[in-house]
C-alpha positions, 0 to 999 in steps of 0.5 A: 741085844744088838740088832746085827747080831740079832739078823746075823743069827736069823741069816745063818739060821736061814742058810742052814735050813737050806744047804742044797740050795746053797751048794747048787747056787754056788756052783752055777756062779763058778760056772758062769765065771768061767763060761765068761772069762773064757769067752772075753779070752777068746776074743781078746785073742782073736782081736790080738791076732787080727790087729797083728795080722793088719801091721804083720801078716807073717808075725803069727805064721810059725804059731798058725802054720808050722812050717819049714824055716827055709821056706820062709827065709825062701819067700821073703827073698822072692819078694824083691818088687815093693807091694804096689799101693791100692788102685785108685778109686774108678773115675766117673763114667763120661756121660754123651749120647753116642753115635754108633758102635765100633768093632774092631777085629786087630790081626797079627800078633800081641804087640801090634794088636796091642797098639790097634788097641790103642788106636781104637780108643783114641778113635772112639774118644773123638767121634763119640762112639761106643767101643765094643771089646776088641776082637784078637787075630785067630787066623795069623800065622800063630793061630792062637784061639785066646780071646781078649779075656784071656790075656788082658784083664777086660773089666780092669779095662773097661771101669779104667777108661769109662770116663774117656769112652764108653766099652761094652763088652758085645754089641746090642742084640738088635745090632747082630746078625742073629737078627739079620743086622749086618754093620759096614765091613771095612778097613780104614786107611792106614795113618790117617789123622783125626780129621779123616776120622771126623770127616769121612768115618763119622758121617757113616755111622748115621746111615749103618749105625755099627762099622767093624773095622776088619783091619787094625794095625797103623790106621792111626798116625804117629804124629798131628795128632792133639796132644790129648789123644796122644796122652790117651793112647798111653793111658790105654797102653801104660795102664788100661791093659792090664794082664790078666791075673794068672799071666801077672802072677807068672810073670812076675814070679819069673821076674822074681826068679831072675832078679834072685840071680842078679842083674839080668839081660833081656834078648829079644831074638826074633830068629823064628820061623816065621820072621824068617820067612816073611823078611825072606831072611835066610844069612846063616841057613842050609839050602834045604832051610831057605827053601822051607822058608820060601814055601811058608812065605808063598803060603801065607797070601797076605805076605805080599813079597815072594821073590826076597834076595836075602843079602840085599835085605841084609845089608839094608839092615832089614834082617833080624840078626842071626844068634851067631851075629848077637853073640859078636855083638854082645861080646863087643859091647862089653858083656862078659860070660858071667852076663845072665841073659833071658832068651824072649822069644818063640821057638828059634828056627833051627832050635839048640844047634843055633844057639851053641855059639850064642850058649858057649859064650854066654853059658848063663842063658835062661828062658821061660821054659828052664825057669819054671815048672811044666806044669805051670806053662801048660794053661799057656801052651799053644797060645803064643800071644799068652806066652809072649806076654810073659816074655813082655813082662820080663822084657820090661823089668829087665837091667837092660833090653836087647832086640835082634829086630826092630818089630812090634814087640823091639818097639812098644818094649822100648817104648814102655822102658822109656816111660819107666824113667828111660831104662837101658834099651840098646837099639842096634843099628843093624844096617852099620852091624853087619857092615862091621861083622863082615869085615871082622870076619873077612880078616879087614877089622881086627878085634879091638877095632871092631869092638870099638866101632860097635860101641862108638855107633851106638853110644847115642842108641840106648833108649835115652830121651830124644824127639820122634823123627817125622817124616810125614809124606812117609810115615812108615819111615818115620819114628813109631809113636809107640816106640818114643810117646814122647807126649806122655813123658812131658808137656808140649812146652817143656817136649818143645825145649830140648834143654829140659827135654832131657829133663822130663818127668813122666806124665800121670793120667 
């Protein structure tokens, strides 16, 4: 007898005596299987989904998220700005023994405090001292309560420059006046070099050990000073202050916004109150305005003019241009009436009745405020500082950047579209610009006259590259370092030539 027939019939005689076990073993298999096969399927579907996710983030959105398809179409238009590639890893933090802390305490608004800033930096790197998160003016003229934290990205700040000086956002326990500390109050002198820094500020430190330096603005000059800390200050300005993220967010969705609608033009109108009452400027206003602007201006004591003759400070150019004057200016430049403008700026003294003209002509005028949803300028109401950072970011991106008035913001826009490859800023010589609207408007200029005469005068006037002019026994007349850092687009061998000066590449730091 064959033995495998022979073991055969034993087996199947085994399996027959046990039917139950049999079935119940089966069934435990199928179900095994299944629970695996289930489990190897869940996870090559959630592998496939992270790795389509990791090429295509939108790839799966119509199978996780059914939703509109215009809606879609919608958001793929807005994303006109390329994603920025990551951050670059931090640098190493300097390593030096300090000699003192630095508080600061910046006055008037966004853009000057944001040079101060500036300044502050390039002080502290030198003298070898620590920085205390700057202090932002509560008391001007806007009264806006924002701290640094609310406008600029404060550890973004602090991590980006720790290998030049070291921040710290407060001041040592021991060093406050909650234990009776009391550091040196003082203003430095304003434009003042390195030297005086390391001569006559440092040596304080060894005696008060904290100086808080009460006023800010213009304490460093604009030029002789080492190109390193020249560099420096545009490091800060260009990359260290950073929005923070929710004016970003905005910002760059208003941007998007406009891009949608094609190129646009940026108008810095510096027609507001209190410009106007400061500069004591009042061509174009009612009696009853110009002695409401009188009263401001005698209300504000640190507003050190109070008997203003308006048309002389016009025709010496120091007035912003009136809405009306901008209109003319526009229109002889060249801008036609399909022209998208972005009004940048507060609310314009006089309010809608003085941008008429200005909306006739130019029926594409748009402004934060009819770009985006109450609700998401609420968080910025009642901070201008937070409002015109906004404004400076739309400035910035913008086709072309136009400025009423050569102010803080006029400058340090112009200067960073510099630095963004030398985008069109159209400086207007205000001095020439009313010379000519006078005698278009007295019937001495005909049209075609006066048009070619604004275009001639400011062929050399859009922001193209050109050498800081220095004055130095008078540095506020000279050109401000903030509006042309020409340090940071080349090197001093290359900014000295001014045949490849025209050539320059931007700096990176």
């Amino acid at each position: 007898m064959d033995v495998r027939s022979e073991n055969s019939s034993v087996q199947v005689v085994r399996w027959a005596k046990l039917p139950g076990q049999v079935i119940q073993r089966t069934r435990l298999q199928v179900w095994f299987i299944r629970v695996c096969s289930s489990i190897l399927i869940w996870t090559c579907l959630v592998q496939l989904l992270t790795v389509g996710e990791l090429w295509h983030p939108k790839f799966f959105t119509g199978f996780l998220n059914p939703v509109n398809v215009s809606a879609i179409m919608s958001a793929e238009v807005t994303t006109t700005v390329p994603t920025p590639p990551p951050p670059p890893p931090m640098p190493p933090p300097r390593n030096y023994i300090s000699n003192g802390f630095l508080k600061v305490s910046c006055n008037g608004g966004l853009n000057q405090m944001r040079a101060a800033i500036c300044d502050m930096v390039a002080v502290a790197r030198p003298l070898n001292l620590t920085l205390v998160v700057p202090e932002l003016d509560k008391t001007s003229f806007w009264a806006d309560p924002s701290d640094f934290e609310d406008i600029f990205d404060v550890g973004h700040f602090i991590d980006s420059l720790r290998d030049e000086v070291r921040i710290v956002k407060r001041l040592p326990k021991r060093f406050t006046t909650k234990y009776g500390f009391q550091p040196l109050r003082m203003p430095p002198i304003s434009w003042s070099s390195e030297k005086y820094y390391l001569e006559q500020i440092l040596p304080l430190f060894d005696k008060h050990k904290v100086i808080h330096f009460n006023r800010t603005d213009s304490r460093l000059a604009n030029n002789g000073i080492p190109s390193h800390l020249q560099k420096l200050r545009c490091r800060v300005n260009f990359q260290a202050l950073k929005f923070t993220p929710a004016i970003e967010a905005l910002g760059n969705k208003l941007v998007h916004v406009l891009q949608e609608k094609g190129p646009f033009l940026a108008l810095h109108l510096r027609y507001e109150m209190d410009m106007l009452a400061f500069s004591g400027c009042t061509h174009g206003c009612t009696i009853e305005e110009a002695e409401e602007l009188k009263r401001l201006r005698y209300a504000f004591p640190w507003w050190r003019e109070k008997d203003i003759v308006s048309e002389e400070r016009r025709s010496q150019g120091l007035c912003p241009l009136t809405p009306e004057e901008i209109t003319l200016i526009l229109q002889a430049l060249g801008f036609d009436q399909n022209t998208q403008i972005y009004i940048a700026s507060g609310e314009i003294y006089g309010s809608e009745k003085r941008l008429a003209a200005l909306r006739a002509t130019f029926p594409r005028i748009v402004k934060k405020e009819t770009l985006l949803d109450p609700e998401e300028l609420r968080q910025f109401q009642n901070h201008s500082s937070q409002m015109a950072a906004l404004d400076f970011m739309v400035s910035i991106a913008s086709n072309i950047f136009v400025p009423s008035y050569g102010g803080n913001m006029a400058k340090l826009v112009e200067g960073h579209r510099r630095y963004l490859s030398f985008k069109t800023t159209i400086q207007l010589n205000r001095r020439k610009l009313v010379e000519l609207i006078d005698l278009h408007q007295n019937g001495t200029m005909s049209w075609d006259e006066f048009s070619n005469a604004v275009k001639s005068s400011h062929e050399d006037r859009m922001g193209r590259p050109k050498h800081r002019t220095i004055i130095s026994e008078k540095p506020k007349e000279e050109d401000y370092f903030y509006a042309n850092p020409e340090e940071c687009f080349c090197e001093m061998s290359s900014c000295n030539n001014s045949t490849s000066f025209t050539n320059m590449t931007i700096l990176s730091f």
